[in-house]
C-alpha positions as CSV (number, residue, x, y, z in Angstrom):
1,X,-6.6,39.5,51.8
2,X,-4.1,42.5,51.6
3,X,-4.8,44.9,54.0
4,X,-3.8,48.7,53.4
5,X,-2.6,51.3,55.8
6,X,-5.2,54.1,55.7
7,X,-3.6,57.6,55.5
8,X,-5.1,61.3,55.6
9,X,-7.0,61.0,51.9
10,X,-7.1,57.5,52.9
11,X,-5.6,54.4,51.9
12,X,-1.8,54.6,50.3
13,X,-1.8,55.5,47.1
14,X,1.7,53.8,46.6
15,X,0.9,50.8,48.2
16,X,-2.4,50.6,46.1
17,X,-0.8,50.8,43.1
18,X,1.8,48.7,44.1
19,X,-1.0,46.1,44.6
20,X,-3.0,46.4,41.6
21,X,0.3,46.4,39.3
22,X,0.9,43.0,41.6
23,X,-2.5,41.5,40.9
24,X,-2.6,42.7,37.0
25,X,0.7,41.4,36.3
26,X,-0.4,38.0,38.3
27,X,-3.4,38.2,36.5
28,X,-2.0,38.9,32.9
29,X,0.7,35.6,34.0
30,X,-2.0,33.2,34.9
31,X,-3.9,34.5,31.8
32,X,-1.1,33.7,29.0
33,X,-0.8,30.6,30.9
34,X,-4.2,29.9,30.7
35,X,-3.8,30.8,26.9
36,X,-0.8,28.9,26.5
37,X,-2.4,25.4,28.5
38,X,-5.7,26.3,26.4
39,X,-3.4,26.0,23.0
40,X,-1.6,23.1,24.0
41,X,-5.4,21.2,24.7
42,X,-6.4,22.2,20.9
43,X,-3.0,20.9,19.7
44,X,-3.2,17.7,21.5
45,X,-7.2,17.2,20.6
46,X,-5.6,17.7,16.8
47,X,-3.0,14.8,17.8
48,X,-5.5,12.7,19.2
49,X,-7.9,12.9,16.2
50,X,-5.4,12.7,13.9
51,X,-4.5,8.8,15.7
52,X,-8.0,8.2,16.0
53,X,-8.3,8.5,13.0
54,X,-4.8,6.8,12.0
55,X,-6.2,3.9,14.7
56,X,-9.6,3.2,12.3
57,X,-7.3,3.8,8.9
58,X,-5.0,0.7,10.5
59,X,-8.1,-1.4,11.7
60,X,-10.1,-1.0,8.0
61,X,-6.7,-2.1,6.3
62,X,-6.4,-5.0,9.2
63,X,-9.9,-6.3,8.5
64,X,-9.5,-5.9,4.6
65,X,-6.1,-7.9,4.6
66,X,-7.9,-10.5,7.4
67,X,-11.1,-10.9,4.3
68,X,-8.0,-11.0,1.8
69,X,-6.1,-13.5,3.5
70,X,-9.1,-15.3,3.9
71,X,-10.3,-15.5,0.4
72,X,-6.3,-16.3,-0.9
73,X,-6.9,-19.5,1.8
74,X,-10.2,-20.3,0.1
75,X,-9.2,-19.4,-3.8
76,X,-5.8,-21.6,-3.0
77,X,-7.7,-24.2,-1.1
78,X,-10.0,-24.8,-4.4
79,X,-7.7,-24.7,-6.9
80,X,-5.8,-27.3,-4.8
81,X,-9.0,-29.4,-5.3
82,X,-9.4,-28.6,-8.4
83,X,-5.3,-29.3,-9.4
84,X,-5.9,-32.8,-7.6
85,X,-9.1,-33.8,-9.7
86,X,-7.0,-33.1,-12.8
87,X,-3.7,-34.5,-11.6
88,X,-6.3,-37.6,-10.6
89,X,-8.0,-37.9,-13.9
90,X,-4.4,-37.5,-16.0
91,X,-3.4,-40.6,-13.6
92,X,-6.5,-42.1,-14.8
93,X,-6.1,-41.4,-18.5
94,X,-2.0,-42.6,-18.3
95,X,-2.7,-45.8,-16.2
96,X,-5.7,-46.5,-19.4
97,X,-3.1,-45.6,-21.8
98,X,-0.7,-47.6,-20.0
99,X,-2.9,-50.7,-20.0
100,X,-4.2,-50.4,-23.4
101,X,-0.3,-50.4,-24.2
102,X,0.4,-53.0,-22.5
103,X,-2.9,-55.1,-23.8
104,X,-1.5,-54.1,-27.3
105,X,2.4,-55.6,-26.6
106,X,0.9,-58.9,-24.9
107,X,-1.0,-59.2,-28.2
108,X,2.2,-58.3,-30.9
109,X,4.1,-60.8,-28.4
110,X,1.5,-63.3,-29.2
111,X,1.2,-63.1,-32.7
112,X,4.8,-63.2,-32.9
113,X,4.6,-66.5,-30.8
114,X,2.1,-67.4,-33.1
115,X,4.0,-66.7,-36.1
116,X,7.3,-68.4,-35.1
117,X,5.5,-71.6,-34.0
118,X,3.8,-71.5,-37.8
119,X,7.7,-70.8,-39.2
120,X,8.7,-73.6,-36.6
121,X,6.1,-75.8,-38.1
122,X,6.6,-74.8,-41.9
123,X,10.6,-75.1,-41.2
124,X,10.0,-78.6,-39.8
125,X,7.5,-79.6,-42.7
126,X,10.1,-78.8,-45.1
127,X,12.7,-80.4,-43.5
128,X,10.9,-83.3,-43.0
129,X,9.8,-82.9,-47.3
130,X,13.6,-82.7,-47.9
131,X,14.5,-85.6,-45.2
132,X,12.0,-87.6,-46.9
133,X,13.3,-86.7,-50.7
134,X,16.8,-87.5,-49.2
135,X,15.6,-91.2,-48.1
136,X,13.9,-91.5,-51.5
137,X,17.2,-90.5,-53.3
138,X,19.4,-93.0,-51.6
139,X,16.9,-96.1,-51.7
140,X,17.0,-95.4,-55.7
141,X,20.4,-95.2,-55.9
């Protein structure tokens, strides 16, 4: 504590002053800092809510692009099932087709077998008519 020299009237008038410009300009200082420290809280508070609220903006999007991710695995994931159950019956349908082709060649190959051993047969018949005709013609002559 600042101790004053005590004159005739009483304490120093100078030194008095002197003192209370000292502790009003102290005073005044450590207010505006007090100001100044006070506006820097507000501004950071403002920062920090604006992140906060940056920070749950980032989270909603994570967790809505986690559910979408999710439902592009599920959506892809059926219509993988559902591309296989085709791609399975069209297998089914071309390997039918396939064999009903190939039921339908084996049967033209046999009818042509069929009809070339009748031709064979006929062809022989005939030639055999004629072989015969031949034999006739030379006993009457």
């Amino acid at each position: 504590m600042k101790k004053f020299n005590t004159s005739i009237p009483g304490y120093n008038k100078n030194e008095v002053n002197s003192f209370v410009k000292n502790v009003t300009t102290e005073y005044e200082s450590m207010l505006n800092n007090l100001k100044a420290r006070d506006e820097e809280i507000l501004k950071l508070k403002g920062e920090l809510s604006h992140y906060k609220n940056l920070e749950n903006t980032l989270n909603r999007a994570i967790l809505i692009a986690e559910e979408s991710t999710q439902n592009i695995k599920k959506t892809t994931f059926e219509e993988s099932k559902l591309i296989i159950e085709d791609a399975k019956k069209n297998a089914s349908r071309i390997i039918n087709n396939a064999l009903i082709k190939a039921e339908k060649v084996e049967n033209e190959a046999n009818n042509l077998r069929r009809h070339v051993a009748i031709y064979k047969r006929r062809y022989k018949d005939i030639l055999e008519r004629e072989l015969e005709e031949i034999e006739r013609l030379e006993i009457e002559n």
